[in-house]
py3Dmol code that shows the C-alpha trace and the ligand (Angstrom):
import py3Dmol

protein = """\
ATOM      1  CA  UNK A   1     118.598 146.010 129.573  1.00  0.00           C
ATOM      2  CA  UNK A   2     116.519 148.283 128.009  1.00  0.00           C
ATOM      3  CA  UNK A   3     114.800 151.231 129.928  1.00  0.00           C
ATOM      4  CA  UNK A   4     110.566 151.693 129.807  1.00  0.00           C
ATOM      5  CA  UNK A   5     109.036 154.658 131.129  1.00  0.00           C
ATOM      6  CA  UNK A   6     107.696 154.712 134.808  1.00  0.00           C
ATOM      7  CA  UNK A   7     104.245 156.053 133.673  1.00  0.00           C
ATOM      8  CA  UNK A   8     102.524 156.707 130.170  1.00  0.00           C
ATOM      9  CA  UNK A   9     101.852 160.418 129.373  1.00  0.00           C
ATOM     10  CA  UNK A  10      99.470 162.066 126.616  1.00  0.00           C
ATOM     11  CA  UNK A  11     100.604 162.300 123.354  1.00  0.00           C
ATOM     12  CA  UNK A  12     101.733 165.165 121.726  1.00  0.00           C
ATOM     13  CA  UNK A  13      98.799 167.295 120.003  1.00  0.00           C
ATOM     14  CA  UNK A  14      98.204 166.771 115.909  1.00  0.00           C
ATOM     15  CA  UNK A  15      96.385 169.034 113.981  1.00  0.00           C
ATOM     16  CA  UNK A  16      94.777 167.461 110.593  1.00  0.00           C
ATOM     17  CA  UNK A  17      95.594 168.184 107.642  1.00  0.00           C
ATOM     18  CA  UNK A  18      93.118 169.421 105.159  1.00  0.00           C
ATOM     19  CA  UNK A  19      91.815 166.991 102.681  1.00  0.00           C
ATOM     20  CA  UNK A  20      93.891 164.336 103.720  1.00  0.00           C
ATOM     21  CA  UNK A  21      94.063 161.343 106.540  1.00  0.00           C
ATOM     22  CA  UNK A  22      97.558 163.055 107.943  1.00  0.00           C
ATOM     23  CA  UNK A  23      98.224 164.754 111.304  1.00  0.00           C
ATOM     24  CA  UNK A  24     100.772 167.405 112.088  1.00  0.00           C
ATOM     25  CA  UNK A  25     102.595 167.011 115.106  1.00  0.00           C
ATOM     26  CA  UNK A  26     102.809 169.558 117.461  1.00  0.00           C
ATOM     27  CA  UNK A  27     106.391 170.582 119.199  1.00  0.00           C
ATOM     28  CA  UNK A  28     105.904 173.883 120.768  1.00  0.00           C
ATOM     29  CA  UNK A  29     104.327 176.756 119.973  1.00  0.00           C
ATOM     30  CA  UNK A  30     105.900 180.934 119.857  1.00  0.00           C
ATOM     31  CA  UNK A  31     103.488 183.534 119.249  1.00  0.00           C
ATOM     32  CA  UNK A  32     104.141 187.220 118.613  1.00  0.00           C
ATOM     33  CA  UNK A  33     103.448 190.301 120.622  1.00  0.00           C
ATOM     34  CA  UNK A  34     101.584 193.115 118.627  1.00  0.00           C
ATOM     35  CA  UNK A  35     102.869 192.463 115.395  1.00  0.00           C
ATOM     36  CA  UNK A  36      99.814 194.824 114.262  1.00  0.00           C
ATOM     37  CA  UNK A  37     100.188 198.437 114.720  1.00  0.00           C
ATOM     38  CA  UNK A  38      96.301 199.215 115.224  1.00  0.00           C
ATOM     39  CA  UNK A  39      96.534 196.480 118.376  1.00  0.00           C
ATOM     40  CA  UNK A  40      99.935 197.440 119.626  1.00  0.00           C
ATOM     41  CA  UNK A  41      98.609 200.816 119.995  1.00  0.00           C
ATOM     42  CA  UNK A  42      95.509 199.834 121.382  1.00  0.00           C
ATOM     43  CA  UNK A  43      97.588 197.811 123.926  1.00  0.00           C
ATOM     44  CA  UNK A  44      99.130 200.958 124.951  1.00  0.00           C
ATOM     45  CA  UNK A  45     102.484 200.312 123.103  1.00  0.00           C
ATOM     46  CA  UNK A  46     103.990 202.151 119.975  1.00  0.00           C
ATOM     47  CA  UNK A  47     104.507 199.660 117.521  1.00  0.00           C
ATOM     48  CA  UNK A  48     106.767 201.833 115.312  1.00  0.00           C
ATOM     49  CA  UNK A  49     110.181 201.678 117.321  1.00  0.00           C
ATOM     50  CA  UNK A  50     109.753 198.094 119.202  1.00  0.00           C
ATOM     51  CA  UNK A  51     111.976 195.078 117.562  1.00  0.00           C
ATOM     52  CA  UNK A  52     109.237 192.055 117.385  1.00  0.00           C
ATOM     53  CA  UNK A  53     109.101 189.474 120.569  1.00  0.00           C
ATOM     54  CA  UNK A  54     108.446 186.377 121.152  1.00  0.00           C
ATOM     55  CA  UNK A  55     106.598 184.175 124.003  1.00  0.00           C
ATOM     56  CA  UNK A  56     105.668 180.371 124.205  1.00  0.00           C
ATOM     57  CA  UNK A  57     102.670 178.641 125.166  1.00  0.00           C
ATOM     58  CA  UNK A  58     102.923 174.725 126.273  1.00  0.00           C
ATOM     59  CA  UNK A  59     102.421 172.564 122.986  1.00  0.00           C
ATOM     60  CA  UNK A  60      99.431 170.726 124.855  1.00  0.00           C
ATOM     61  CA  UNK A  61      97.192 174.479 124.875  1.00  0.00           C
ATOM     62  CA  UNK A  62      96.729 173.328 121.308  1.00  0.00           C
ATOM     63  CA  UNK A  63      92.631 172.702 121.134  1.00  0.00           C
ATOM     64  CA  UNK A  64      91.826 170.884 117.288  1.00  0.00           C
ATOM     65  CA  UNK A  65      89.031 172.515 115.686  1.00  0.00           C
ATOM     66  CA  UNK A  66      87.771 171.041 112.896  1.00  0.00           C
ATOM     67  CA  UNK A  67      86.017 172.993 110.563  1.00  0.00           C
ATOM     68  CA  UNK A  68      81.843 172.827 110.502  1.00  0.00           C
ATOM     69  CA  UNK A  69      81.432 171.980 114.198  1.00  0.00           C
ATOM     70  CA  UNK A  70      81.258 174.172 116.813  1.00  0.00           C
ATOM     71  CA  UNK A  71      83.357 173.454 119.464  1.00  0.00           C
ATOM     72  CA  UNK A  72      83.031 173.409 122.810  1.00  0.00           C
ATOM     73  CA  UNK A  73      85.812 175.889 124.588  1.00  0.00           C
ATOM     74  CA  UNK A  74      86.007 175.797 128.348  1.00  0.00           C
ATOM     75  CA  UNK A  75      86.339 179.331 130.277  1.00  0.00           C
ATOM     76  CA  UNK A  76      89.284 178.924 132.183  1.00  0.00           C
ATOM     77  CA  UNK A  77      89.721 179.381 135.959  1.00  0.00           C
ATOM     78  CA  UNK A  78      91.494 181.923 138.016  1.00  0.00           C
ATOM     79  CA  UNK A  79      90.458 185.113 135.226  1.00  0.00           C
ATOM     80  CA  UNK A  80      87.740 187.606 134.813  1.00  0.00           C
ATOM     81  CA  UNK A  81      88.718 189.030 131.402  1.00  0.00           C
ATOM     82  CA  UNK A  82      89.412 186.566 128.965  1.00  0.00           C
ATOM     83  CA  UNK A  83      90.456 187.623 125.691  1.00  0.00           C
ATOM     84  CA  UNK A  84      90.247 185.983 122.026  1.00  0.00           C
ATOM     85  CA  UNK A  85      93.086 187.124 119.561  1.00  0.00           C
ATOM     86  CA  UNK A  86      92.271 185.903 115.900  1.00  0.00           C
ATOM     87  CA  UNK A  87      95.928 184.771 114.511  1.00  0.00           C
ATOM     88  CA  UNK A  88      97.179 183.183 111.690  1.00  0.00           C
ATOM     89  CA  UNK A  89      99.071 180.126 112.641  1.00  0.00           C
ATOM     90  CA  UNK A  90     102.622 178.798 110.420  1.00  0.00           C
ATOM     91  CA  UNK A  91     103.501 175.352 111.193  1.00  0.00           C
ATOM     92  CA  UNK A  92     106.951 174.110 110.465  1.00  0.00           C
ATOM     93  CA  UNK A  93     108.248 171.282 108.772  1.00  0.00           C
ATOM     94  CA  UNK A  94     112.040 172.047 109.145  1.00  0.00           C
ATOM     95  CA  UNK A  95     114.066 174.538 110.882  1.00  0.00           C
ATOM     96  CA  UNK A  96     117.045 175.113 112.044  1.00  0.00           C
ATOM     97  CA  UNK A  97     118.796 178.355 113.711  1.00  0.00           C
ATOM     98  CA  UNK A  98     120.049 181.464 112.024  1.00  0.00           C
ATOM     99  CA  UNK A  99     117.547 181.153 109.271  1.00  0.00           C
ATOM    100  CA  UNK A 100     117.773 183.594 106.427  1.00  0.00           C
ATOM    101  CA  UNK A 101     114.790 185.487 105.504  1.00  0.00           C
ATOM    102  CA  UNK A 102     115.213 184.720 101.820  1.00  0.00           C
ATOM    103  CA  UNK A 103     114.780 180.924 103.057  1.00  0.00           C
ATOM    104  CA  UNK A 104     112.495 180.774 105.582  1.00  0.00           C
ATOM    105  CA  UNK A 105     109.366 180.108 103.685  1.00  0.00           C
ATOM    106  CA  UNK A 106     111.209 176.719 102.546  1.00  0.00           C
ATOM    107  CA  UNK A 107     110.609 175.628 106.043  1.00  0.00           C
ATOM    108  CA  UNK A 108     106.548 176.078 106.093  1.00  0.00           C
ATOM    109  CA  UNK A 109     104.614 173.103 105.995  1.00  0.00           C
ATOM    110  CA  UNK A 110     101.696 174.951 105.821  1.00  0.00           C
ATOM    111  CA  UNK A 111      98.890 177.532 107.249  1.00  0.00           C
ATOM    112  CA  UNK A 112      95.885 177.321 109.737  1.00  0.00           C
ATOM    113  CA  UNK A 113      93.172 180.025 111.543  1.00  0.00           C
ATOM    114  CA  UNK A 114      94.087 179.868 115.697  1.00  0.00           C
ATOM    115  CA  UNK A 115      92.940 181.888 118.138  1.00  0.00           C
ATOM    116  CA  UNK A 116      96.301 182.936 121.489  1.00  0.00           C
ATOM    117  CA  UNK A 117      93.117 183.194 124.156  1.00  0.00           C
ATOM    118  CA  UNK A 118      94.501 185.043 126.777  1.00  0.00           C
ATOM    119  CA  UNK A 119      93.505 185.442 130.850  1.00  0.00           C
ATOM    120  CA  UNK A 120      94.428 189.099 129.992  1.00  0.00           C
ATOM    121  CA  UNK A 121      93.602 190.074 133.840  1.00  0.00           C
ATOM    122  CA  UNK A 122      96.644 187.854 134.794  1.00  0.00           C
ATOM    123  CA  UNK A 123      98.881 188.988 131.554  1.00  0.00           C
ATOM    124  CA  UNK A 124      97.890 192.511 132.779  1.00  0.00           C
ATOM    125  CA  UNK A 125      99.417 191.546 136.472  1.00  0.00           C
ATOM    126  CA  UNK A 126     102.225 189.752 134.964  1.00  0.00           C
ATOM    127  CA  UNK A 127     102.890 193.124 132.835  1.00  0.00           C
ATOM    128  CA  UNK A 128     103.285 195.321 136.157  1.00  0.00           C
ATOM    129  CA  UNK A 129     104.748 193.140 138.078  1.00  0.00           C
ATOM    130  CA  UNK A 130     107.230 192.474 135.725  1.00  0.00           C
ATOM    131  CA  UNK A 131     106.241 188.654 136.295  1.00  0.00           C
ATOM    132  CA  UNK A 132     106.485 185.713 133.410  1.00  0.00           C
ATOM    133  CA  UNK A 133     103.206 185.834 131.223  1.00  0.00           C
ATOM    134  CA  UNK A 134     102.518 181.637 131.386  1.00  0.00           C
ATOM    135  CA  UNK A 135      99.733 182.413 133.637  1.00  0.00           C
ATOM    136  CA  UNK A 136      97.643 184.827 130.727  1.00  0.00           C
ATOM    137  CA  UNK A 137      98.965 183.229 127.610  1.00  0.00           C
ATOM    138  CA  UNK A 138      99.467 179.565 128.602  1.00  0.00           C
ATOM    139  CA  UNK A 139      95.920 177.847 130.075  1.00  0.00           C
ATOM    140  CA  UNK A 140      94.958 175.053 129.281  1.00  0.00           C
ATOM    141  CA  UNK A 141      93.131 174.207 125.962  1.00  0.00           C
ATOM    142  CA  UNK A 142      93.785 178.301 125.075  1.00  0.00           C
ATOM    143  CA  UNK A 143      95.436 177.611 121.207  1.00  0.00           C
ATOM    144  CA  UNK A 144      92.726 176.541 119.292  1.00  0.00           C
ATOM    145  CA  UNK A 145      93.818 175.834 115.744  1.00  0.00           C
ATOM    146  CA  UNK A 146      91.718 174.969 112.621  1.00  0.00           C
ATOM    147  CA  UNK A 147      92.597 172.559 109.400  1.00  0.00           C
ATOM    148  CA  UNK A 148      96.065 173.071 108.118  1.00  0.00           C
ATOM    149  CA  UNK A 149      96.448 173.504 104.686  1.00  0.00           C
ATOM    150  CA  UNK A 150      99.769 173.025 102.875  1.00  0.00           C
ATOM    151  CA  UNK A 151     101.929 175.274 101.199  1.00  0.00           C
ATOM    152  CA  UNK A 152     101.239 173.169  97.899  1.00  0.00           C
ATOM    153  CA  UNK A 153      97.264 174.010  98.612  1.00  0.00           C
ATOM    154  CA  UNK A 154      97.491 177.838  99.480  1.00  0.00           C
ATOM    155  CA  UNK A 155     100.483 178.769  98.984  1.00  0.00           C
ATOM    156  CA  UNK A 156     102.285 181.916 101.528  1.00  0.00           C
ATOM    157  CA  UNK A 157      99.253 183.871 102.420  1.00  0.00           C
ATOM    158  CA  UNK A 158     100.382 187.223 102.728  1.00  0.00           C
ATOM    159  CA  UNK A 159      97.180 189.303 102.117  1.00  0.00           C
ATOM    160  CA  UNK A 160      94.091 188.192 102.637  1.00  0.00           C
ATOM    161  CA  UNK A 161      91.216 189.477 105.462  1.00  0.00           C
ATOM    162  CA  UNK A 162      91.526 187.719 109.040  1.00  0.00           C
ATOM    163  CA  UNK A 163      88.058 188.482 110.931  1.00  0.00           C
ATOM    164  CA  UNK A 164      86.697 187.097 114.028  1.00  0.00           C
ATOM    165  CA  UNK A 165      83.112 187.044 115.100  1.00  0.00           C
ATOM    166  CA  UNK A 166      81.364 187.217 118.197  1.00  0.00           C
ATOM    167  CA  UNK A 167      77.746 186.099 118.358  1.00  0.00           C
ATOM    168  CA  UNK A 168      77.944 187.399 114.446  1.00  0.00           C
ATOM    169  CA  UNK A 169      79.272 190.915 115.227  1.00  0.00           C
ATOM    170  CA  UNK A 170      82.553 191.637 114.189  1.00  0.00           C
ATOM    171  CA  UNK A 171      84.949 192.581 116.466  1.00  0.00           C
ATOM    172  CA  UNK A 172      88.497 192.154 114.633  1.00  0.00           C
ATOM    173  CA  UNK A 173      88.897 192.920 110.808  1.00  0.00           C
ATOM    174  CA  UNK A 174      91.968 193.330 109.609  1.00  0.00           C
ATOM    175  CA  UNK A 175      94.493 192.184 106.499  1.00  0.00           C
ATOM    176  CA  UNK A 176      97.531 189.787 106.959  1.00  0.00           C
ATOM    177  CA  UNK A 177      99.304 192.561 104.798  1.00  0.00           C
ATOM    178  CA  UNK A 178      98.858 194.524 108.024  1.00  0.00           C
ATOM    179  CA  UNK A 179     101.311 192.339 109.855  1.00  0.00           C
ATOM    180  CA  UNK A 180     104.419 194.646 111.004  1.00  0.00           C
ATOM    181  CA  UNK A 181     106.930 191.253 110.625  1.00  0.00           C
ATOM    182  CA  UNK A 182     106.183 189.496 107.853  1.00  0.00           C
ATOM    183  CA  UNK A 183     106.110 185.443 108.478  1.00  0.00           C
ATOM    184  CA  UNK A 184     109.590 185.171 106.900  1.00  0.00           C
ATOM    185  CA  UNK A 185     111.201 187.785 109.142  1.00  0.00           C
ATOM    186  CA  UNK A 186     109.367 185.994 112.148  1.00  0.00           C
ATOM    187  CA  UNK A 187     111.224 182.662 111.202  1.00  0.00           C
ATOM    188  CA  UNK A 188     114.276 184.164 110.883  1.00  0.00           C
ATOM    189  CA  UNK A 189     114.433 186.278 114.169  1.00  0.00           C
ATOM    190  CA  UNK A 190     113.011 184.069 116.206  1.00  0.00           C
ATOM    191  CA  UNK A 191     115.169 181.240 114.964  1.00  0.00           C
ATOM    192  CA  UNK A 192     118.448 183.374 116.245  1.00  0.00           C
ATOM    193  CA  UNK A 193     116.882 182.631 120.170  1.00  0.00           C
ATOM    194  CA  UNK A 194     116.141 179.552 119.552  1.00  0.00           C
ATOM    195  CA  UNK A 195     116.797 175.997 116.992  1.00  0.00           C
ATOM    196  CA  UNK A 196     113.508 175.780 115.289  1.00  0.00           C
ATOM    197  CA  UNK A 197     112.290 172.519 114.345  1.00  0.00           C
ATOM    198  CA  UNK A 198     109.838 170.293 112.653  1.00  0.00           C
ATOM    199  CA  UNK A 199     106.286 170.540 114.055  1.00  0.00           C
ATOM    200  CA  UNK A 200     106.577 174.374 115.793  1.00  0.00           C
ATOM    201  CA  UNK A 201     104.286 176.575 115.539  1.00  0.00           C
ATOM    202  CA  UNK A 202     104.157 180.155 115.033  1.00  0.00           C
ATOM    203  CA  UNK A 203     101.222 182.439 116.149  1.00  0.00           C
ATOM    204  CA  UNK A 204     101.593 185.769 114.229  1.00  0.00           C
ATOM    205  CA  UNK A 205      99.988 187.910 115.845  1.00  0.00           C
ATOM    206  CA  UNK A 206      96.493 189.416 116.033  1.00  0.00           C
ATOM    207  CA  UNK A 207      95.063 192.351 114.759  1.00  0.00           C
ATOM    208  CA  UNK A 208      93.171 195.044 117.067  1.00  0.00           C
ATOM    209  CA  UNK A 209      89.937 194.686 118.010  1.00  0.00           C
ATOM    210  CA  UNK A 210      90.538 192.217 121.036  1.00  0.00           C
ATOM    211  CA  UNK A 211      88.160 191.726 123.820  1.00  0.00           C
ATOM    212  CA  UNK A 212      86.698 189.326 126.123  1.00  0.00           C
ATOM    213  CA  UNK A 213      84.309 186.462 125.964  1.00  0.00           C
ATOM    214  CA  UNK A 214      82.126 185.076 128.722  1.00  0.00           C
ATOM    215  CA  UNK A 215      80.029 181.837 128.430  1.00  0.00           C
ATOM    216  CA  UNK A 216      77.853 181.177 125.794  1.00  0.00           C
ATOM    217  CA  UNK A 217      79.618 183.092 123.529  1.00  0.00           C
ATOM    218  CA  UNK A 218      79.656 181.689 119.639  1.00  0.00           C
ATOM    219  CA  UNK A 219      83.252 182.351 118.607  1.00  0.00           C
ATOM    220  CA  UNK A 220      83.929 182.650 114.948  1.00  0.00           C
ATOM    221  CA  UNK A 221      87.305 183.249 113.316  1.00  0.00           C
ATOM    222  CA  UNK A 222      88.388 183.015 109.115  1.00  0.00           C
ATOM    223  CA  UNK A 223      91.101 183.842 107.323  1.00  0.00           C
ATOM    224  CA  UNK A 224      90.848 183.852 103.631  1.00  0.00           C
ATOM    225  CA  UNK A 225      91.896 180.682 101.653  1.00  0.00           C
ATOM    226  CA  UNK A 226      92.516 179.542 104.872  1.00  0.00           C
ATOM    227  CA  UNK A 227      88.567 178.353 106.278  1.00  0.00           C
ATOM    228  CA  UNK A 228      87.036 178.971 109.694  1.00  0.00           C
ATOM    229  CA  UNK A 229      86.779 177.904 113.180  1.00  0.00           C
ATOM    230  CA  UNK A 230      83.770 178.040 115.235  1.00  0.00           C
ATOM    231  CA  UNK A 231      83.943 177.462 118.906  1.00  0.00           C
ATOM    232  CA  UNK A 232      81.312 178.465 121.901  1.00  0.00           C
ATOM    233  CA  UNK A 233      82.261 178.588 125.333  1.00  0.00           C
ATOM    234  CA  UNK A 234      81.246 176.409 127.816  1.00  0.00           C
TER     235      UNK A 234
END
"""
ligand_1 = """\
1
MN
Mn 98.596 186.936 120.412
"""
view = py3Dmol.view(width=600, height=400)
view.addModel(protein, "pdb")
view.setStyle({"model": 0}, {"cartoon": {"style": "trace"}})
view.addModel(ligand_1, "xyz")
view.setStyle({"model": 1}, {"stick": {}})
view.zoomTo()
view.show()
């Protein structure tokens, strides 16, 4: 006799693809810590003698943003400070685990813009308390992720500016080439912790410039070749 679940649950997150009628399935997402010197520092940390690490958020914090609307983001409960962190997002279409770094791009499906929003009042606790960080990095709807555009489209963006706009002043404005780990040392490290697969995705970090948004705020983020994202929270 075959076995049928007790309840039905939501289905996993998809991001579309640009230009084309697909989705990409999410599995889970890692981000990076300060993987840009100017924000490690300005998070108190010296980013010149720390090996990179790695945190997760639940797959379903992914929030679709498609590009030319602006999208309503909800301020989350239970913070005071929350944070946007402009970061270019890999998604996977393979993986596996001890990944070299000369093959890791082979397993990117493709780029997107994202934003790791962060209850940085409860990351801060969670810091000096030495206390898991789900509670800052991991609320709900707090991955927003644009259009993803395929490797065949853009290619490996490794340069390029990554900017993020509040109510059109700039507050982060930086270059991917600023990145301390480049996307295919990411890959590989983080794929000697743990069997990457197809549909993770990687958050690579932001650059400095962080700070917090309260409601109303018109959030705008770009990455070259890679579009925008425009959300306002609610
Ligand atoms: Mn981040």
């Amino acid at each position: 006799m075959s076995k049928t679940p007790v309840l039905a649950v939501e289905p996993r997150a998809m991001i579309p693809v640009a230009g084309t009628d697909h989705l990409f399935p999410v599995r889970r997402i890692y981000c990076i810590g300060r993987n840009y010197a100017a924000h490690a520092r300005e998070m108190g940390a010296d980013p010149t003698r720390e090996p990179p690490f790695f945190f997760q958020k639940a797959a379903d914090t992914v929030q679709v943003c498609p590009t030319g609307e602006r999208v309503p983001h909800v301020y989350p409960p239970m913070t005071a400070n929350y944070h946007f962190e402009a970061e270019m997002v890999v998604a996977l279409k393979s993986g596996g685990r001890d990944i070299s770094e000369s093959d890791a791009l082979n397993h990117v499906f493709g780029y997107a813009v994202g934003l790791d929003m962060t209850r940085r009042d409860l990351q801060d606790e969670a810091k000096a308390l030495r206390r898991p960080w789900e509670v800052g990095k991991s609320a709900d709807h707090s991955a927003p992720v644009g259009l993803l555009h395929p490797v065949t489209d853009v290619g490996h963006p490794a340069r390029g500016s990554i900017t993020l706009r509040v109510n059109d002043v700039v507050k982060q404005d930086a270059d991917l080439s600023a990145m301390i780990w480049s996307v295919s040392e990411q890959i590989a490290i983080l794929s000697r912790y743990f069997e990457l697969k197809a549909g993770d995705l990687i958050f690579s970090g932001t650059p400095e410039g962080v700070g917090a948004v309260t409601k109303g705020d018109h959030l705008h983020v770009a990455i070259d070749t890679l579009g925008a994202i425009d959300l306002v929270v609610v």
